[in-house]
C-alpha positions as CSV (number, residue, x, y, z in Angstrom):
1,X,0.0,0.0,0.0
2,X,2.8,2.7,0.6
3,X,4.7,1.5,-2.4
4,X,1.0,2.4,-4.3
5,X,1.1,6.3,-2.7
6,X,4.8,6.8,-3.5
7,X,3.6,5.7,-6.7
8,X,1.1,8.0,-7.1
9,X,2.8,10.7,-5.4
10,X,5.4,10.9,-8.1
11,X,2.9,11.2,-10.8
12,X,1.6,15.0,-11.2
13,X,-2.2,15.8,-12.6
14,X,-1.8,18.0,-15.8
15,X,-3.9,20.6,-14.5
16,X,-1.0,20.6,-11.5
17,X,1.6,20.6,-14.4
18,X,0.0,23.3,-15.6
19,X,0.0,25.0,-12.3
20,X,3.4,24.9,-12.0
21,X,4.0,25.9,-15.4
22,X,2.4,29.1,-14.8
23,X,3.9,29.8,-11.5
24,X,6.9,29.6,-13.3
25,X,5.9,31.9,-16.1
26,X,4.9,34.6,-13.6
27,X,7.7,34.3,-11.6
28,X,8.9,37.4,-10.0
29,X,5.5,39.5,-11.1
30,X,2.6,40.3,-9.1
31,X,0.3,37.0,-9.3
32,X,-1.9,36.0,-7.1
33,X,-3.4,32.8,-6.3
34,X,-6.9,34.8,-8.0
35,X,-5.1,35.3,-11.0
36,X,-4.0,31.5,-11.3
37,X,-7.3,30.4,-10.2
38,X,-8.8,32.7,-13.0
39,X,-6.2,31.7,-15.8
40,X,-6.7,28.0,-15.5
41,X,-10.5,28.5,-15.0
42,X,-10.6,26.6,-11.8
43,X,-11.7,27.4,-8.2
44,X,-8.5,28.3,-5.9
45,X,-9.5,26.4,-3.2
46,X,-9.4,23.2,-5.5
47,X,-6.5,23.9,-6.5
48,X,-4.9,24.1,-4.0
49,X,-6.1,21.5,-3.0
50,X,-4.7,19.2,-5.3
51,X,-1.4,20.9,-5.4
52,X,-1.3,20.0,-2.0
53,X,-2.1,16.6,-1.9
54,X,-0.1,15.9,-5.2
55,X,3.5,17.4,-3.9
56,X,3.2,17.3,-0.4
């Protein structure tokens, strides 16, 4: 069962790869967690939601 989650740990949604993607992208510039939220057309408290439980 642990082997499983390490498993799935290492694997990252695309909608988190594109999460990180855009975090990169912004880097440095006034972004918000709103602004993410809005670009990826996703409510912020799912996402981080699954950022979290994705990465750790």
């Amino acid at each position: 069962m642990q082997k499983e989650r390490q498993a799935q740990a290492g694997k990252k949604s695309l909608l988190t790869q594109k999460n990180e993607a855009a975090l990169r992208e912004h880097c440095g510039q006034d972004y918000s967690l709103d602004d993410l939220a809005n670009d990826l057309q996703r409510d912020k408290f799912y996402l981080t939601h699954l950022y979290k439980n994705e990465t750790g």
